[in-house]
N, CA, C and O of each residue as an XYZ file, in Angstrom:
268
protein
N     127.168    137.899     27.489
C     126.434    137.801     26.233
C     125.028    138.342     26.466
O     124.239    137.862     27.280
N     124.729    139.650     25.473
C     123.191    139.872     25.534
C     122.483    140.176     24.341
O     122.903    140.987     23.515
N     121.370    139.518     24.226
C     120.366    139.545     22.944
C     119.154    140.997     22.994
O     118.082    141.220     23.558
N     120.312    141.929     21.811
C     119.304    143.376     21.917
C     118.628    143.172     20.853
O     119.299    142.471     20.096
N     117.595    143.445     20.400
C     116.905    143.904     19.059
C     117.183    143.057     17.665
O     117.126    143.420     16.490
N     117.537    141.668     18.320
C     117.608    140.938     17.417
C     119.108    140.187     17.097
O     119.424    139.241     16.376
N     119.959    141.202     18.111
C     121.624    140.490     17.635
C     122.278    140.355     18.754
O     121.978    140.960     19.783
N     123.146    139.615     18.654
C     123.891    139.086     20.064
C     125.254    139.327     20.157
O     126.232    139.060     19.460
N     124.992    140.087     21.541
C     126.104    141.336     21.190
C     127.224    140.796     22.500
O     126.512    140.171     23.287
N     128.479    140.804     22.945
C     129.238    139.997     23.673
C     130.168    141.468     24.571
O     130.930    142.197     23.934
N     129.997    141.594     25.547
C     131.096    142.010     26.610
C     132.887    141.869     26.615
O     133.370    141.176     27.510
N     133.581    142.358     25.873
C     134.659    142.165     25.411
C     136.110    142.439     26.132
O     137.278    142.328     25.762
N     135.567    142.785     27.146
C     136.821    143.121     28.366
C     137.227    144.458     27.538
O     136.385    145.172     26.995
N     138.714    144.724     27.509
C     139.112    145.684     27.152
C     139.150    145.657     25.371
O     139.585    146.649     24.786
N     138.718    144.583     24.676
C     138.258    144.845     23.187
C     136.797    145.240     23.099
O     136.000    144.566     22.447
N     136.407    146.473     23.840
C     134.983    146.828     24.032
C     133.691    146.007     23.765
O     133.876    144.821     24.035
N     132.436    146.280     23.315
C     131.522    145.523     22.878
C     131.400    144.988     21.650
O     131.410    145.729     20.668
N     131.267    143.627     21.525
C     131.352    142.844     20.079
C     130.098    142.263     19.990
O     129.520    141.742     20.944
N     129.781    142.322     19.162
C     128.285    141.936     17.820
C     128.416    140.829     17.565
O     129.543    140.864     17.072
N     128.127    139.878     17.523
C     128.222    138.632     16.695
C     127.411    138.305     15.536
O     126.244    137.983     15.758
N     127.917    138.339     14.083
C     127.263    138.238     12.717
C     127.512    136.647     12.376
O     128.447    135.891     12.642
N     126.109    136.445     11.582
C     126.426    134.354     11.604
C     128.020    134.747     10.617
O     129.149    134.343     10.895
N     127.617    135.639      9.446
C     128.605    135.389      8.123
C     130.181    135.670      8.419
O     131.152    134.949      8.187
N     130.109    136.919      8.990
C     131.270    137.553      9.519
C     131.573    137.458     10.852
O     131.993    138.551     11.232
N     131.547    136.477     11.923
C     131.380    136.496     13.133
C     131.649    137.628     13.568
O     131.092    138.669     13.219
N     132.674    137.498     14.502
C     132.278    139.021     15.914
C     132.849    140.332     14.880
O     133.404    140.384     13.782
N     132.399    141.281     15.845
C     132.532    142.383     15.093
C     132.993    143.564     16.152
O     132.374    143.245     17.166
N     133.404    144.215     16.324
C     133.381    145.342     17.252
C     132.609    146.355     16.924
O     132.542    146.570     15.713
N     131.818    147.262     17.834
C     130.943    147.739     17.669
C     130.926    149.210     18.093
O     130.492    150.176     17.465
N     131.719    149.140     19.770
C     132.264    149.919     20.599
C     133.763    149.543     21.260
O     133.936    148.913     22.304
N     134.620    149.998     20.531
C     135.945    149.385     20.883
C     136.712    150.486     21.609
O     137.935    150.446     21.745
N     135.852    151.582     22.123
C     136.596    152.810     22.744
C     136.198    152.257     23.871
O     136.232    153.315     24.500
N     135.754    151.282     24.870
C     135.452    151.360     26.021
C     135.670    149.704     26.825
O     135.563    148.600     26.292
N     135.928    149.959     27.930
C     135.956    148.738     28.159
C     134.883    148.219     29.095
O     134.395    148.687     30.123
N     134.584    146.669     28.150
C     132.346    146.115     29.122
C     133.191    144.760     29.589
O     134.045    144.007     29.121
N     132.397    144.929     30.834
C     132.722    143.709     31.644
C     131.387    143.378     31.899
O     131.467    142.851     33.008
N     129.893    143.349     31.480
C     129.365    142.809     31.345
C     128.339    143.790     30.056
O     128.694    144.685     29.289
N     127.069    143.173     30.260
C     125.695    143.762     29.357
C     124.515    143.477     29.960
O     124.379    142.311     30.331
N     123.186    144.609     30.252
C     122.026    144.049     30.250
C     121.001    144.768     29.262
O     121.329    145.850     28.774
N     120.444    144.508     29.123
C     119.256    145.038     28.323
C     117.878    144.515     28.718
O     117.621    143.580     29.476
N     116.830    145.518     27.871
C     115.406    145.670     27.717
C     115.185    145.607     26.575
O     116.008    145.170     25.771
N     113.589    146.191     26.142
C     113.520    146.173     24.852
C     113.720    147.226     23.890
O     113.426    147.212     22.695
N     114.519    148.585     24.895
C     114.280    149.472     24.252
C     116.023    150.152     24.295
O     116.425    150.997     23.496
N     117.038    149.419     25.650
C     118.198    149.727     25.715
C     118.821    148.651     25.957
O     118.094    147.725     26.319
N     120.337    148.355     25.860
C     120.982    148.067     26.588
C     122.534    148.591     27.097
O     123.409    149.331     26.647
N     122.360    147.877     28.127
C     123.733    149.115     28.859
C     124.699    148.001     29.000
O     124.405    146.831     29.245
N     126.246    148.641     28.762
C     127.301    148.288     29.045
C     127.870    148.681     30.098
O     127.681    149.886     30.266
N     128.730    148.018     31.203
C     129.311    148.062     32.063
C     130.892    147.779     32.224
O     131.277    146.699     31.778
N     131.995    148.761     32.904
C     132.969    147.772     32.980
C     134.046    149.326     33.470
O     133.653    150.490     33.396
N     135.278    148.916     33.900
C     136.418    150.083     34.662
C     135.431    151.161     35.228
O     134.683    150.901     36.170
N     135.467    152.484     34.558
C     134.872    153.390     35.091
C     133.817    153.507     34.370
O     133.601    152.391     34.843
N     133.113    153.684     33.835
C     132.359    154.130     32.521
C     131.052    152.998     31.824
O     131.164    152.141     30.946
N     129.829    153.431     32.640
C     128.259    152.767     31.930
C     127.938    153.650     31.165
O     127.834    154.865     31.332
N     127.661    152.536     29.659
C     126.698    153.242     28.819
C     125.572    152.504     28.012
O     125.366    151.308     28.218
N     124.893    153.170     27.154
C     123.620    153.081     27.221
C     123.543    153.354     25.390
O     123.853    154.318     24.690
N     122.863    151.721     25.023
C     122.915    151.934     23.487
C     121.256    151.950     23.312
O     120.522    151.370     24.113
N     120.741    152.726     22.103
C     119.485    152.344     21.768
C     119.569    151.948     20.462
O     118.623    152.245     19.732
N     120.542    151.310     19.983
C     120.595    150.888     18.447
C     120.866    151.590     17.389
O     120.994    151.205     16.227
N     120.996    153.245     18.087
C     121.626    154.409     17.091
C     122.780    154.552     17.492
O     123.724    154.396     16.716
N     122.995    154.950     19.064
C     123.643    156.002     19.574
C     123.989    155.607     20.574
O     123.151    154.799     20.975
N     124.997    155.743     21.427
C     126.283    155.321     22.769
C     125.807    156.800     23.382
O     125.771    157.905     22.841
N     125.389    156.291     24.985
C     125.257    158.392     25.947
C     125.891    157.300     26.758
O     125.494    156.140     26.862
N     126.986    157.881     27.340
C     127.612    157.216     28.799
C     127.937    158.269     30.134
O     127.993    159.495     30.037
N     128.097    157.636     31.148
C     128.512    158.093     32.002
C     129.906    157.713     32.486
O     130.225    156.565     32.178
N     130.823    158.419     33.181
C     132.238    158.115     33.821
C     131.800    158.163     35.368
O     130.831    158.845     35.704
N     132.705    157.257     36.498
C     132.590    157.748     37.642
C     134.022    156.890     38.215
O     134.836    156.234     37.564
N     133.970    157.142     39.484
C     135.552    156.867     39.955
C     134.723    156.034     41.020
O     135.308    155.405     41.902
């Protein structure tokens, strides 16, 4: 579980990264990837998990792959 820019966003194993909304609870956000965890700053946060870190700034997903 990590708190970016105001919303609390959850590590979803292979149901990628989920959002949590009070009204509509979770949400998927990034469901092409699989996060086994999250950290963030105030300006990113990155997902982790199989092969593949990436890097949200609240617009836009840039990732990397590696083996």
């Amino acid at each position: 579980i990590c708190l970016f820019k105001g919303g609390i966003y959850i590590a979803g194993s292979r149901d990628g990264v989920l959002k949590y909304d009070e009204k509509t609870g979770l949400q998927s956000v990034k469901p092409t990837v699989v996060s086994y965890g999250l950290v963030a700053d105030e300006h990113h946060m990155v997902s982790f998990g199989d092969k593949i870190a990436i890097r949200f700034n609240g617009e836009t997903w840039a990732g990397i792959k590696f083996d």
